[in-house]
C-alpha positions in Angstrom: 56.2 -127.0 170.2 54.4 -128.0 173.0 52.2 -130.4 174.4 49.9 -131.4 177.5 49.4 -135.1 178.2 47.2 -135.9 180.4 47.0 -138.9 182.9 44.6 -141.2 181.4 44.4 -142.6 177.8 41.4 -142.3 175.6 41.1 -144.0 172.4 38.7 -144.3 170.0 37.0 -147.7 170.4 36.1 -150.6 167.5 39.8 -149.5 165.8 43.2 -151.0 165.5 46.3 -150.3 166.5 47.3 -149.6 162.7 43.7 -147.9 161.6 44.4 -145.5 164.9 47.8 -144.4 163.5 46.5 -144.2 159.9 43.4 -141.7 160.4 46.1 -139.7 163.0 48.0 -139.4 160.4 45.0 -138.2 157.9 43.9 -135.8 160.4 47.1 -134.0 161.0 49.1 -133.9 158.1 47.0 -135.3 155.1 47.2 -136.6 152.0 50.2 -135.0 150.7 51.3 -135.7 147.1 54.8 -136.3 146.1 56.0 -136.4 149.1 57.2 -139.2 151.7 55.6 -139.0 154.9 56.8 -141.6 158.0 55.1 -141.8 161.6 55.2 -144.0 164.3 53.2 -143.8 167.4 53.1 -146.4 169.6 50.6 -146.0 172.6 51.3 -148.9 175.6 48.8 -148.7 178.5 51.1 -150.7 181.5 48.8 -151.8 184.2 50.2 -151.3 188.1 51.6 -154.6 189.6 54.3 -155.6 187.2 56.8 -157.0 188.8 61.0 -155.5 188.1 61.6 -158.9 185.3 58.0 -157.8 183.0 59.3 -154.4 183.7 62.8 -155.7 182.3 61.8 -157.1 179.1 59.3 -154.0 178.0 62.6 -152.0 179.0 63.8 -154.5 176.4 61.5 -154.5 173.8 61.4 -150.6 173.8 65.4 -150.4 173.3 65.0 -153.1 170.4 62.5 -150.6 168.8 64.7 -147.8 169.2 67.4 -149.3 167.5 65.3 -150.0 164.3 64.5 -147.1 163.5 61.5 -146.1 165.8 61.5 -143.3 168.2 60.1 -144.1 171.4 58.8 -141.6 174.1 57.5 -142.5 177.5 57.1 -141.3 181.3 58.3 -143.5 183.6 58.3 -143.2 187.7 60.8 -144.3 190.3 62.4 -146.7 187.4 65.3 -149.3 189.2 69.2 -148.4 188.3 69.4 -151.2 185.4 66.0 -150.1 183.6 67.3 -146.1 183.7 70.5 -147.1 182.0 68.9 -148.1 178.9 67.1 -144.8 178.0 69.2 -142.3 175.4 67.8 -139.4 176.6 66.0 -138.1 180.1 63.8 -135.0 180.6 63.5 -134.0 184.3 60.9 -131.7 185.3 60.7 -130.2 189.0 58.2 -127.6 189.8 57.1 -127.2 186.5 60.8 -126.5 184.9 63.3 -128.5 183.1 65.7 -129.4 185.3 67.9 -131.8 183.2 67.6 -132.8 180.0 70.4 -134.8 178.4 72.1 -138.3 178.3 71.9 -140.9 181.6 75.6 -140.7 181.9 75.6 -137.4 182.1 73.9 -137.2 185.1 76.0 -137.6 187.5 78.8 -135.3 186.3 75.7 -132.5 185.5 74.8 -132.9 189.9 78.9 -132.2 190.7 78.9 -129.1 188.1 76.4 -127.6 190.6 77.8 -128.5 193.9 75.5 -131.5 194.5 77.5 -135.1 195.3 74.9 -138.1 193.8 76.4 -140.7 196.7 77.4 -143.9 194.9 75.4 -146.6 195.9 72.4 -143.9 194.7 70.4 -144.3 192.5 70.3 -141.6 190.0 66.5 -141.3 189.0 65.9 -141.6 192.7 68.2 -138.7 193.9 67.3 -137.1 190.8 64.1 -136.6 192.3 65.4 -135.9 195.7 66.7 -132.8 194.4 64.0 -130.8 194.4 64.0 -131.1 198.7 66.6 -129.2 198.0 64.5 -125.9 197.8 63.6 -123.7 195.2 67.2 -122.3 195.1 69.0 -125.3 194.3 66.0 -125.8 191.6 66.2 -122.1 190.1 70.2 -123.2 189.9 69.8 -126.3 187.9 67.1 -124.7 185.5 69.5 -121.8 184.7 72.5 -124.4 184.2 70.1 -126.4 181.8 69.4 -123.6 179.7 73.0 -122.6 179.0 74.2 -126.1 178.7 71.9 -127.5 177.0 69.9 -125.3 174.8 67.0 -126.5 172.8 67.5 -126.2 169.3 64.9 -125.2 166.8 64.1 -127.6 164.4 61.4 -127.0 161.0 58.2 -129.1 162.2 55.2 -129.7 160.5 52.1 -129.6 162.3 48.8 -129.7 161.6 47.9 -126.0 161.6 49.4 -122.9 160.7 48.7 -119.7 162.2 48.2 -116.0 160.2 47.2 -113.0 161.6 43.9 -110.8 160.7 43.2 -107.4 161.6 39.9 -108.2 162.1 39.8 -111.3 164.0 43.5 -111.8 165.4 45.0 -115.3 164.9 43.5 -117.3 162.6 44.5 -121.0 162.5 45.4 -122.2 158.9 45.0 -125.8 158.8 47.0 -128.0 156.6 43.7 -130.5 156.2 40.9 -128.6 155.0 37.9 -128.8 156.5 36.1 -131.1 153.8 38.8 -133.6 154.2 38.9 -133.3 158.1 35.1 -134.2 157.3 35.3 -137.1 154.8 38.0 -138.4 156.9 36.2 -138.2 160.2 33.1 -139.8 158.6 35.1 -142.8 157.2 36.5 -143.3 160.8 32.6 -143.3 162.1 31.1 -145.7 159.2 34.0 -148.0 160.3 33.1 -147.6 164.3 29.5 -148.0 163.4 30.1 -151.2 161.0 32.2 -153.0 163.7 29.0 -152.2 166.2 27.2 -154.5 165.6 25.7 -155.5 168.8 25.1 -151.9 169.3 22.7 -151.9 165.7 20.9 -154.9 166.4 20.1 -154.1 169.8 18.2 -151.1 168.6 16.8 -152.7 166.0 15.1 -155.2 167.6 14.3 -152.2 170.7 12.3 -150.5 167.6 10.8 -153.9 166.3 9.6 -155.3 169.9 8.6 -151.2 170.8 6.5 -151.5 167.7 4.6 -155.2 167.9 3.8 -153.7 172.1 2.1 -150.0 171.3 0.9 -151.2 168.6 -0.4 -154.7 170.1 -1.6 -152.1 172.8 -3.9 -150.0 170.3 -4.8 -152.9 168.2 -7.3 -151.5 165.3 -8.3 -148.0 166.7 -7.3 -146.4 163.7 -11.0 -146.9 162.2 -12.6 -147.4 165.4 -15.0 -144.6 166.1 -15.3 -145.6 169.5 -11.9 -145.7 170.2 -10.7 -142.5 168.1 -9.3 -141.0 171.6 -6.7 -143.5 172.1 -4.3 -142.4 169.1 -3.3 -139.4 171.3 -0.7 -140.7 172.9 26.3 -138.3 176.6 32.3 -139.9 176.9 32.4 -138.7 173.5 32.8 -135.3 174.9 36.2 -136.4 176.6 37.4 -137.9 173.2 36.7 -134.9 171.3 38.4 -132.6 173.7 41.5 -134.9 173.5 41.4 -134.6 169.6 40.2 -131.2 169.2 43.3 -130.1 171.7 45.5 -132.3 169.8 44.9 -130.6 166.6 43.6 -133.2 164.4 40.4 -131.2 163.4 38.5 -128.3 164.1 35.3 -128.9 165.8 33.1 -128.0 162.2 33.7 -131.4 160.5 33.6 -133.1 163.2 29.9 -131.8 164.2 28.8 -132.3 160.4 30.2 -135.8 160.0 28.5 -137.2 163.4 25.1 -135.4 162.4 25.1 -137.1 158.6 26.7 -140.2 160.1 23.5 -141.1 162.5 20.6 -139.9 159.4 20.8 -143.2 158.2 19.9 -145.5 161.5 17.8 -143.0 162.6 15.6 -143.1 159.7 15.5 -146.9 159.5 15.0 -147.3 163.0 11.8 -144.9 162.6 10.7 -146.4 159.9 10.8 -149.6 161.1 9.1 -148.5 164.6 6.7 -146.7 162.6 5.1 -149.3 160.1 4.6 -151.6 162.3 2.4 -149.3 164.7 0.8 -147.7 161.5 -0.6 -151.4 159.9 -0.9 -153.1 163.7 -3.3 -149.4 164.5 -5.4 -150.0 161.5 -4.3 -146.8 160.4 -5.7 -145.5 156.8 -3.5 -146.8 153.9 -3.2 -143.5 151.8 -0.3 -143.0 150.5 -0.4 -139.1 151.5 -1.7 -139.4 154.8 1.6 -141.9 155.5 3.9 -139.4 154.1 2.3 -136.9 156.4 2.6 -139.4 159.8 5.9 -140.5 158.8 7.7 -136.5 157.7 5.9 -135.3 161.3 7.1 -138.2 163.2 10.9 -138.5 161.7 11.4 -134.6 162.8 10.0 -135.3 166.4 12.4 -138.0 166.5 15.5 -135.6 165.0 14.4 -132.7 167.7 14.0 -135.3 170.5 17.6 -136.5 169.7 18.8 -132.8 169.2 17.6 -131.9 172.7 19.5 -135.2 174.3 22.4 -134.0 172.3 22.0 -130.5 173.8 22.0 -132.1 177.3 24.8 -134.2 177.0 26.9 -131.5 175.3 26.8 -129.4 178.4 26.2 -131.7 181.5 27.4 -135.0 182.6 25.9 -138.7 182.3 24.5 -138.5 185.6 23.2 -134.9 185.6 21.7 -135.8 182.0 20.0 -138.4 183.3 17.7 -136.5 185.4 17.5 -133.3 183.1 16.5 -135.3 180.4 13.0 -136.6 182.0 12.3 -133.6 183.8 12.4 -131.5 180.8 10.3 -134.0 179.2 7.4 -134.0 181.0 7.0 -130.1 181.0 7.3 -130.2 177.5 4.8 -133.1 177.0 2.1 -130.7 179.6 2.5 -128.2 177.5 1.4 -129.9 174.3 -2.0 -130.7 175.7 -2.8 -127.2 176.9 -6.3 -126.7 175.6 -7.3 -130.1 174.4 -11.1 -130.8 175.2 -11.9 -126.9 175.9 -14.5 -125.0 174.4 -13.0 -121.7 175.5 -10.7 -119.1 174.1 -7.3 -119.4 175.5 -5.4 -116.5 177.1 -2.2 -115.3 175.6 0.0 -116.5 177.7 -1.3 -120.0 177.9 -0.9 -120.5 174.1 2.3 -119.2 174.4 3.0 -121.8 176.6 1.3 -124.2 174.8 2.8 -123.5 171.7 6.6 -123.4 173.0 6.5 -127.5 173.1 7.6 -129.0 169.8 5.4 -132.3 170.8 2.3 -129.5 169.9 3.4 -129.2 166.6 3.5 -132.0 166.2 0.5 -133.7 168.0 -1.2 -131.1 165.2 0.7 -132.2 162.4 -0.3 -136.4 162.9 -3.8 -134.9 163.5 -4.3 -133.5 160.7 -2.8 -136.4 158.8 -5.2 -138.8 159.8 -8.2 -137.1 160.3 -7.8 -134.0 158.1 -8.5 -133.7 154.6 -12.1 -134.8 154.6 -11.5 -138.3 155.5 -15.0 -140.5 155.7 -16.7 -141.1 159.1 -14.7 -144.0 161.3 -16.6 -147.7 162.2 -18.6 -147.7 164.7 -18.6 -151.3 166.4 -22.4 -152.5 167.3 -21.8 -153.5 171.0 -21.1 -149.9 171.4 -24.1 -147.3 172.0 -22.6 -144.0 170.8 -19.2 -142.8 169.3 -18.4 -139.5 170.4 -15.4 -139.5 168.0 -16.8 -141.3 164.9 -17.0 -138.5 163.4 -13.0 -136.7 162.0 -14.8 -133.3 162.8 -14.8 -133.4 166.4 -11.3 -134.4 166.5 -10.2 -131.8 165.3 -12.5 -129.4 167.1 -10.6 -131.3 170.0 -7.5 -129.7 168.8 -8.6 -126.3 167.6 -7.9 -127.4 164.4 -9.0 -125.1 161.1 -11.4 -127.2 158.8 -11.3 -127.9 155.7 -9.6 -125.3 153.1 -7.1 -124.3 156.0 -5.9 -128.2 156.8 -3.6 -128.2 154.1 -2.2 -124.8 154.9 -2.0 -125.5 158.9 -0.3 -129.2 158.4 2.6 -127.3 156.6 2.9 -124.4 159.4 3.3 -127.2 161.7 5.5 -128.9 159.4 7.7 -125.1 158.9 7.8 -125.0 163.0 9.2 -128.3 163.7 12.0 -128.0 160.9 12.8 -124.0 162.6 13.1 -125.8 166.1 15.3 -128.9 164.6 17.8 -126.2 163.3 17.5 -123.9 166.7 18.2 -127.0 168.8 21.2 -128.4 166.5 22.5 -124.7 166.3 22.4 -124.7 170.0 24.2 -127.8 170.3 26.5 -127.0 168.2 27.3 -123.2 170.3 27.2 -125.4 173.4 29.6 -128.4 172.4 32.2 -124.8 170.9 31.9 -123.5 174.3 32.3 -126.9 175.9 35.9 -126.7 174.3 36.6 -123.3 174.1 34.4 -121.4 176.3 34.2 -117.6 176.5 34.1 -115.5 179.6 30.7 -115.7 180.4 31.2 -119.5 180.4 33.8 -119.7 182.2 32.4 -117.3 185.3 29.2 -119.9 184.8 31.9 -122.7 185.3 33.5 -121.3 188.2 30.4 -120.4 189.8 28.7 -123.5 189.9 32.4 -124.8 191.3 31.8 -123.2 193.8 28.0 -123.2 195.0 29.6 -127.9 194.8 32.2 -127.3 196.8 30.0 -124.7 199.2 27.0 -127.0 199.5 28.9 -130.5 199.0 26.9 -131.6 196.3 28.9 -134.4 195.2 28.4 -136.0 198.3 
């Protein structure tokens, strides 16, 4: 077996020590029946600066684990003569090789073997590590002598995958969690993240409240208003997963379900929340079909607008997503309005732009809810002269919107349109975040490429 660790540590936040180990433990071997399981993993994050007596007694504390029971496996630079005495066993590696691996005490009798003297008032990590000064020769010597010394033994391990071969599609990874219980284990381990964020929830809840009481203070009672009719037109989890996902704990599937059923909830009461209070502050009509309408149009903009965030931050980094985000926004908000206020036929190709936004769909869709389906002519205040919109009709004549027997039929194309796009977009983040982790050739030539138009051009700078 083997294993690449790399330099810094990422954990999963809001868990603890124990609850880490436990869900590790879940994801890789599983709940196996009958059967004793025992692992101990003890992750310790030492800070630069300590000084040789801290250094000392987590030397000491270490040892006194190891001699209960607990196996204990570190990496460890430059360490002083009475620290590298109290380590069992040492692993050297020199130009990517094994180069000793065996007892401390051993050490010194391993350097005469091969015709190199470790002078006595030497340290042994230190001229362990001088050896490779040597040259490659002297290194190519001490990797042969390793590997007829000390052979490595194979032991039975169980891991969390098997692998099996098919003719069809080569090796296939056989996992000993299935993928359900990756799931159901993965979404316990967010439910718990999310609980313990607490600051996190009510920061959006009261966003969505205060977002609510302002554009709805904004357009207070226009939803009856015939003169105002107008005026209702208005990505580091990456790096964990690839640590896990590398790791073996799960396969990417159950992870990608879990966090999309995991954030249904809050998004929907967030929405809802946002939404009723703009809806009563607006004056909007109280009809329990027209709401349903709003409310379905508006929750799937919301799930497409976070699919396409998710898209973004699947493939490009915080500060790169920062600027995609709003400059795909606006094109896509342009778009939407193609046509509004024109008398005239469109040409193909600008519907086609117009209709490749999703805000069109649904700018139609809360159209047609509220002003659609015969609804009565709007107020018209007295210190006003003329409505121009009092009357449902010419809003939708605005829009290019079919009257009456095709409203109910167009609401649910719209409707049909924005669920297609939702399930493009999550399928697309889904084939982005794959490639993110194991990316095919194309990918990879797109990868090296834009390497090197940065490094060319000095774009980081």
């Amino acid at each position: 077996m083997s294993s690449y660790i790399m330099q810094q540590d990422l954990l999963q936040p809001r868990l603890t020590v124990q609850e880490a180990m436990e869900f590790a433990v879940d994801l890789k071997l599983g709940k196996i029946s009958n059967k004793a399981k025992l692992i101990a993993v003890s992750i310790l994050r030492l800070k630069r600066g300590l000084d040789e007596t801290s250094a000392a007694q987590c030397m000491e504390l270490l040892k006194s684990l190891t001699q209960l029971g607990r196996t204990i496996v570190c990496s460890i630079h430059t360490p002083n003569s009475s620290i590298f005495a109290k380590f069992d066993h040492v692993y050297v590696i020199a130009g990517g090789h094994c180069i000793y691996r065996n007892t401390v005490h051993n050490m010194i009798p391993f350097f005469q073997r091969i015709g190199i003297e470790c002078p006595k008032h030497y340290n042994p990590a230190d001229f362990e590590i001088s050896t490779g000064e040597y040259g490659p020769g002297w290194v190519d010597r001490m990797v042969n002598v390793v590997d007829m010394e000390f052979p490595i033994i194979s032991v039975p391990q169980q891991t969390s995958f098997k692998f099996q071969f098919d003719a069809k599609n080569g090796m296939q990874k056989i996992w000993n969690v299935s993928r359900f219980e990756q799931f159901v284990i993965l979404c316990r381990r967010m439910l718990l993240q999310f609980r313990r964020n607490k600051n996190y929830v009510y920061l959006k809840i009261i966003l969505h409240i205060c977002l609510g009481f302002v554009i709805g203070g904004l357009f207070l009672n226009v939803g009856r208003d015939g003169s105002k009719a107008l005026f209702n037109f208005v990505p580091l989890e990456i790096q964990l997963i690839k640590r896990e996902y590398f790791n073996m704990w799960y396969d990417l599937s159950p992870y990608y379900y879990a966090f999309t059923i995991i954030n249904i909830p809050l998004q929907i009461l967030l929405s809802l929340i946002y939404l009723s209070i703009v809806y009563v502050i607006t004056d909007q009509p109280l009809e329990l079909f027209r709401c349903a309408r709003f409310f379905s149009v508006c929750l799937i903009c919301g799930f497409i607008a976070e699919s396409i965030g998710l898209t973004l931050a699947s493939t490009l980094n915080i500060v790169n997503g920062t600027f995609a985000g709003p400059a795909l926004t606006v094109p896509i908000m342009l778009f939407a309005i193609q046509g509004m206020g024109e008398k005239i036929n469109l040409p193909l190709y600008r519907k086609l732009i117009m209709y490749s936004s999703y805000l069109r769909y649904g700018l139609e869709g809360l159209t047609t809810s509220l002003y659609g389906y015969n609804r009565e002519m709007l107020y018209c205040p007295t210190e006003e002269m003329y409505c121009p919109f009092r009357s449902p009709r010419e809003i939708l004549l605005m829009m290019r919107k079919p009257l009456k027997k095709m409203e109910h039929v167009t609401f649910w194309v719209d409707v049909v349109a924005l669920i297609i796009i939702l399930i493009c977009l999550r399928i697309l983040f889904y084939y982005l975040l794959r490639q993110r982790l194991t990316p095919n050739k194309m990918f990879q030539t797109l990868t090296l490429i834009g390497r090197i138009i940065k490094n060319h051009f000095n774009i980081d700078r």
